[in-house]
N, C-alpha and C positions, 0 to 999 in steps of 0.2 A: 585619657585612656579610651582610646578606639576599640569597641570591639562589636563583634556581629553578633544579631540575634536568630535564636532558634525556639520556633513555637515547641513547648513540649504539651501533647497532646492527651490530656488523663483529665479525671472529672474532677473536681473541686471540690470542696465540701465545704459550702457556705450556707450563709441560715436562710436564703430564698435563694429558686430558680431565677429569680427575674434579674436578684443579684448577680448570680452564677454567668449567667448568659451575657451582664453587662461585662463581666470578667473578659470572659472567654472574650468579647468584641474587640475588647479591650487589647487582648493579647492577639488575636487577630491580625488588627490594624499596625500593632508594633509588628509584627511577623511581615507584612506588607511594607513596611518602610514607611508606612503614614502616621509618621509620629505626632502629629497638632491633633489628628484625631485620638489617636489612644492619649494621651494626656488632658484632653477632655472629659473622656469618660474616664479615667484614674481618678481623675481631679472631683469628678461627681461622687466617684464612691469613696473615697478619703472622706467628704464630708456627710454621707450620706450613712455610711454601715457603722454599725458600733465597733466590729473588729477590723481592722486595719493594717495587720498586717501583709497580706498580698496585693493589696491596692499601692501601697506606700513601695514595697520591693519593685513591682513594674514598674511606676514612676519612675525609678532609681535608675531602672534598664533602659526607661526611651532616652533618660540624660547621658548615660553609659554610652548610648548608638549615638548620639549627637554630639558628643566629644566634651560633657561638659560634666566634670566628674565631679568640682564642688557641691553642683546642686544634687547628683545623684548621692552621695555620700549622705549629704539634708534628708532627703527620702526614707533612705536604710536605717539612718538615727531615729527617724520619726516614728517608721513601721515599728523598730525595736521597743519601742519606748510605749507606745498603741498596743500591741501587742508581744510581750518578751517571748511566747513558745511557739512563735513562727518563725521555720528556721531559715525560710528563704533569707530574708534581711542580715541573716552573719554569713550567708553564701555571698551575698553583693559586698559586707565591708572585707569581705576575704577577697572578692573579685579585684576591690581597690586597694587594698594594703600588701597584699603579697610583692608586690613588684619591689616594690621599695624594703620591707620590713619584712622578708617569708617566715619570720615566727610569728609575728602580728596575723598573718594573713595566713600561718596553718590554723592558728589556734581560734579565726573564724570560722572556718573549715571544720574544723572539729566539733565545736558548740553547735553547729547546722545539725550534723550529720549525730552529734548527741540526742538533740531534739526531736529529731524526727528516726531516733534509734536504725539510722539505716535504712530504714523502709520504705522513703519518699522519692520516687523516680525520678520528680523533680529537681529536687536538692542534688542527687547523684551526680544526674544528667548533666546539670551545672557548674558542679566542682570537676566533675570529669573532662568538661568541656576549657576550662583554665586550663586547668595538665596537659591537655592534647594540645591548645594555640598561645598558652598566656608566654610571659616571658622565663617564667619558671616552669619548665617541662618536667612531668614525672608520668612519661609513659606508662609505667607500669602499674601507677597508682591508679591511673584515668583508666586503666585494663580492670584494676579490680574494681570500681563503683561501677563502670557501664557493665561490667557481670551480672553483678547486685542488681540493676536497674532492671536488667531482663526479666532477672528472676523475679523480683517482685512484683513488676506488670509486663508478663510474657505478652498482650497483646498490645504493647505501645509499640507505635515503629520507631520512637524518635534515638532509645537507647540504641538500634541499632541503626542509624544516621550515624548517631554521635561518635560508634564503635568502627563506622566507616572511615568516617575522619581522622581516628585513631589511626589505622592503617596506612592513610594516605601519607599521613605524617610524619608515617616510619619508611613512607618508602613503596608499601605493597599495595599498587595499586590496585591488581588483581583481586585481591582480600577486600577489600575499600568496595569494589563493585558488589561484589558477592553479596557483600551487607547490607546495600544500600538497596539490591535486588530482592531482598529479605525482609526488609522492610517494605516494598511494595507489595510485597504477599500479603501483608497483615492489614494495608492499607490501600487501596487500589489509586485511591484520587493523592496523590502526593508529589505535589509538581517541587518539594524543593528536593526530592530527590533525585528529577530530570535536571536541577541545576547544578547539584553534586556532581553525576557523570557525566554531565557533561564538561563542566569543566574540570575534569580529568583526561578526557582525550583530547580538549585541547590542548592540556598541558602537555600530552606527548604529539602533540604535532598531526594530530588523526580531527581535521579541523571539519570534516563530513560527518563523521559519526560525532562530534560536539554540538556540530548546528542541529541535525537529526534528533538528539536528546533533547534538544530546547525546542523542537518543532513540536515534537509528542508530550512534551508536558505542558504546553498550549491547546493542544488537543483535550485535555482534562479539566482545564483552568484557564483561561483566556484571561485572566483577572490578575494574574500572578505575577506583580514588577518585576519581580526579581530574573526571571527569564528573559524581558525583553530587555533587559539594561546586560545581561551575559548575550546576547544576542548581539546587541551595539557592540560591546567588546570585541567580540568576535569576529562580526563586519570587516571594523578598522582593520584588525591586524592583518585582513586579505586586503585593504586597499578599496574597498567597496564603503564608500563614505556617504554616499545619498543611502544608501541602507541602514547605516549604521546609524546615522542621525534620526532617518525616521524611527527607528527602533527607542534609541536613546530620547525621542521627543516623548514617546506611547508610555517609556518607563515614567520620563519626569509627570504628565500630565497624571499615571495613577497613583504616585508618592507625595506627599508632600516638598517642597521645595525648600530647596537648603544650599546652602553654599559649594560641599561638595559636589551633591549634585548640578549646578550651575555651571561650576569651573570647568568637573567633566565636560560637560554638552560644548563649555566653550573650548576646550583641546579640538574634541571633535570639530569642532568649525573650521577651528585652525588649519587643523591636519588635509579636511577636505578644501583649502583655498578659499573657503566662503571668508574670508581675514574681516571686512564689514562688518559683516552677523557676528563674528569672534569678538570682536573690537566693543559690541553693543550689548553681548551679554557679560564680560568678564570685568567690562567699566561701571555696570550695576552692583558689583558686589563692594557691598563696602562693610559687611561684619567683621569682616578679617583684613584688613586694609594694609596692616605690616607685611604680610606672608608675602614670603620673597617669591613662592612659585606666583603669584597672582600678576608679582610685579615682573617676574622674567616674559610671562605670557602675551602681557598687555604691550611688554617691550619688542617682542617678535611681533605682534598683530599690529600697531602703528607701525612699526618698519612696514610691511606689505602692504600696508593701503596708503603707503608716499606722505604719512604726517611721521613726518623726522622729526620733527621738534618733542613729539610727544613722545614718541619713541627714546628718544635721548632721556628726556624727563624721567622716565620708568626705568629704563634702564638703570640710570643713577641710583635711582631709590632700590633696585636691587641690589647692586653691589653693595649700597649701605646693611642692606641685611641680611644678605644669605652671607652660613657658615663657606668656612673655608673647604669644606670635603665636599660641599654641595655643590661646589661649582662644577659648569661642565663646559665641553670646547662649543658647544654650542652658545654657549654666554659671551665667547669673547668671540665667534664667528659674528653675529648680529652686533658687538659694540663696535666692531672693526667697521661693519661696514654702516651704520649710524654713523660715525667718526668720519669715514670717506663721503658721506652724502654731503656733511655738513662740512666738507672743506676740510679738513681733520688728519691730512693723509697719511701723513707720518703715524699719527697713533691709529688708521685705521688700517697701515701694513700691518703697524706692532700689534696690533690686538687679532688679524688674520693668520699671522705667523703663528701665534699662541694657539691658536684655536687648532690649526695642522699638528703643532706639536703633542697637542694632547689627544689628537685622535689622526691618526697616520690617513685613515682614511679618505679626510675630506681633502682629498687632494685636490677635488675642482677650485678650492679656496684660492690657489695658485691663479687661475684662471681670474677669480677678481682681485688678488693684487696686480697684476699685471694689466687690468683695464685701467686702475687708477696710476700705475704708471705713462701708458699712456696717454692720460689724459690731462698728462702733469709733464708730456714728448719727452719725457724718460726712456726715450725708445731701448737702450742699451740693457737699461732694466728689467724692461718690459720681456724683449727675447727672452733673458736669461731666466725670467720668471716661467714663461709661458715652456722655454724647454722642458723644465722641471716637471711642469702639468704632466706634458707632451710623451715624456721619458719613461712613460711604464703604457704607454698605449691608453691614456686618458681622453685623449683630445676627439673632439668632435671639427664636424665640418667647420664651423665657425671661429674654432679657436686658430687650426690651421691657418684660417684667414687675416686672423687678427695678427699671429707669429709673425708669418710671414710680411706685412705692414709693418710689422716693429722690426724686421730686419732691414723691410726697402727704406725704411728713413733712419734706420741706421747705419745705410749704407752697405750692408753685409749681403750685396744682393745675389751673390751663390747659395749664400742661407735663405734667402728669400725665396729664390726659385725651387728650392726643393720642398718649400713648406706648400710652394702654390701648385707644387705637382702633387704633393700629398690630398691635396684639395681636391685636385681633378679627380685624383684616382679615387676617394671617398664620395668625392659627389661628379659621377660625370656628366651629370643633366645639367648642372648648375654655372651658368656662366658666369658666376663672378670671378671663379677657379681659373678659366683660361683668360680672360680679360689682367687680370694682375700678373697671369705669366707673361703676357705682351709685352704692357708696362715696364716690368725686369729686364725682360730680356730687351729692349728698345732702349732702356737708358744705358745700359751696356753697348749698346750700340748706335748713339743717337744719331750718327753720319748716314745710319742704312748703308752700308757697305756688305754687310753679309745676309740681312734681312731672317735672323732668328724670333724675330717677335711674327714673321707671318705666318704659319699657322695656328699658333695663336691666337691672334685674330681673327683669323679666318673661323675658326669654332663657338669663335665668341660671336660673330654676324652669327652663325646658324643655330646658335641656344638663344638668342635673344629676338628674332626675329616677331617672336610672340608676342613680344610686350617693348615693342618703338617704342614710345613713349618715355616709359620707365629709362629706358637704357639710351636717350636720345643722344645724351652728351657724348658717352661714350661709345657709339654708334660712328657719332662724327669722328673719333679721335681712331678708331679703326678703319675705316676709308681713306680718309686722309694719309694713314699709313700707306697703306693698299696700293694707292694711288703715287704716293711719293716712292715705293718699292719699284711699281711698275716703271715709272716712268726712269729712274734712276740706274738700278740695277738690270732688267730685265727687257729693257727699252722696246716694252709691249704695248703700244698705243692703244689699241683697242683693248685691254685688260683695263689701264689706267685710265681709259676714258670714260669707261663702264664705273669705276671708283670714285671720279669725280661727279661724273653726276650724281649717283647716292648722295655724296656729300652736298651736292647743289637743292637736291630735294628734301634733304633735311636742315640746311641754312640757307637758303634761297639770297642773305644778306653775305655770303662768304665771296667778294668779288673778284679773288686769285684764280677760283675756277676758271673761269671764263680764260684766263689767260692759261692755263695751263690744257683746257681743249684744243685751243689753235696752235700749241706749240708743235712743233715738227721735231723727229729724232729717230 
């Protein structure tokens, strides 16, 4: 049982300040997310105070925040049994039996709020706060104890945090801020309530005035994790990933370190391409070693940094363990093409066709079955696949290119020439566009009789002139055209003599030339 804490801020009434103060640290540091430390000092005052029951209840709550509900249930028994008329300890077994048993878990609830006849803002706050997030919602119930809580400590802000959360929950955001603005009245320095609003505008999409709330409650608390880890959230979801890691590094370095936390920082790597750094912190995690999200992560992060073997490996051991509803098209996107690295290809269509089917979107997935058809000279394939890309306006310069390839060696070279015109006309700068319309149109005509590949060629000499080199081969193979055009069709000696030489200067070993200067016609 995951659940979030919330410092509630009222004075104590224990039998020494020095106690008091180790308390308050205590909850503090839980309040902070630095669990190793508030369970230090828990752990001191458990053995240290003669009454024990709110030592014991927090301990309960850092195990609560750390997902380890055995041992906080341990805690709650102990407090109770230390001290039976502290009521906090039947709010924590109310906190863990409700879900499962809610007569178990009112009738903790009730023995609290028995004990502390109502009047403990504490206790309220906390039963109020189940109602508002637990799995059993009783809006109305969590309305009447955060009323109470008011009333009985009008200058605590936290009942009206909590009464925020209420609103939020229902709906009203509006109401949610009001409260939350109402509580900074009472309290000025109160940075989780810059975490409250603001993530509420980012929740409606107002992602200026969210980062703004987290700038200004840094402004009061520079100390406060909880802002810089909603901060890294926030980052990502713009696309701004060196941000959002640095942010998300500042949160881990002030909380203690946890697997949660860990996994996050490694999404974040993921997301930002750093796959390396993703690969080196989510291979460290081995508390939780079954968790199928660890194993789908580590299976996408060895895909990107070209270890397929280990990729396959995790991969496997996902599908061994994640539920059936958890899957997503993203899981059989990454097995498909695992499967296709590793030779696989059949199952790495079958697993990219899955992957389309369950999310209409990833249509570019088209675009990689069709590299592995032809790379498997499945040209006929390969068209029909890359159409499909092609056929809602998907395709990018490159794909055109590759189409159209899959159509010249399949022979389909009317389909070919219109994909290499599509080419041109997306990239006109780009000569590899008019170089394959040559090609087409040349094999169509391989006599040169009507010479449709030459301007083609001819645009392809003036985008390439930049980079000879690169394009030497095919340099030659446009000249040589040029020149066989010239000579042939247009029986332009001086056109065609001007083509052979290029051709001379770029193969100086091509010894037809020579014979084709002296020819007369």
């Amino acid at each position: 049982m995951k659940k979030i804490i919330f410092s509630l801020l009222v004075i104590f009434s224990v039998s020494s300040l020095a106690i008091s103060q180790n308390l308050e640290q205590g909850i503090k540091h839980l309040d902070l997310e630095q669990y190793e430390r508030a369970k230090a000092i828990f752990k001191n005052l458990i053995k240290s105070e003669s009454k024990k029951g709110k030592p014991n209840f927090y301990m309960g709550e850092v195990y609560l925040a750390t997902d380890q509900p055995d041992s906080a249930k341990y805690f709650f028994m102990e407090g109770i049994k230390s001290e039976e008329t502290e009521a906090l300890n039947y709010v924590g077994m109310g906190q863990l039996t409700f879900e499962k048993n809610p007569t178990e878990g009112k009738r903790n609830f009730d023995k609290a709020l028995e004990l502390c006849k109502s009047k403990d803002a504490k206790v309220l706050g906390y039963i109020a706060q189940y109602y508002t997030t637990g799995k059993n919602k009783d809006w109305n119930q969590a309305n009447l104890l955060l009323e109470k809580a008011i009333k009985v400590d009008a200058k605590n802000p936290e009942p009206l945090l909590l009464l925020g959360d209420l609103y939020l929950e229902k709906g009203d955001a509006g109401a949610a801020v009001q409260k939350y603005d109402q509580a900074m009245k009472l309290k000025a320095n109160l940075p989780e309530a810059y975490v409250r609003k603001g993530k509420i505008y980012v929740r409606a999409k107002n992602y200026t005035l969210g980062l703004s709330n987290y700038e200004d409650g840094l402004k009061i608390d520079p100390n406060y994790p909880p802002l810089y880890r909603e901060m890294g959230e926030l980052y990502n979801k713009f696309g701004k990933y060196a941000k959002a890691i640095e942010s998300y590094k500042k949160y881990i370095s002030m909380t203690d370190k946890s697997y949660d936390t860990d996994f996050r920082y490694g999404q974040f790597l993921y997301q930002a391409k750093d796959y390396k750094s993703a690969v080196e912190v989510l291979s460290a995690l081995k508390d939780k070693e079954n968790s199928f999200y660890l194993y789908r992560m580590l299976a996408y992060a060895y895909y990107e940094t070209g270890d397929y073997d280990k990729g396959a490996e995790y991969i496997s051991k996902f599908w061994n363990k994640v539920p059936e509803q958890k899957v997503i098209a993203k899981d059989y996107e990454y097995q498909g093409k695992l499967y296709s690295k590793k030779g696989q290809d059949s199952l790495g269509i079958q697993n990219l066709t899955k992957a389309i089917e369950l999310d209409s979107s990833k249509k570019e997935l088209y675009s990689d079955i069709a590299n592995v058809y032809m790379s498997k000279k499945r040209y006929k394939d390969a068209a029909i696949t890359y159409s499909k890309y092609c056929a809602n306006g998907n395709c990018k310069a490159q794909d055109y290119l590759n189409q159209g390839k899959a159509y010249y060696q399949d022979r389909q070279f009317g389909n070919a020439d219109s994909s290499f015109k599509k080419l041109t006309e997306m990239s006109p700068t780009w000569a590899n566009g008019y170089l394959w319309r040559a090609k087409v149109n040349h094999i169509q005509d391989p006599e040169i009789k009507i010479g449709s590949a030459l301007p083609h060629y001819e645009k392809f000499i003036e985008l390439s002139k930049a980079d000879q080199e690169k394009y030497k081969t095919d340099l030659l193979e446009a000249y040589k055209y040029i020149g066989a055009y010239q000579m042939q069709v247009k029986k332009n000696k001086v056109a065609a003599d001007a083509a052979w030489l290029k051709v001379k200067e770029l193969n100086p070993n091509f010894k037809e030339v020579d014979e084709y200067l002296k020819a007369k016609y």
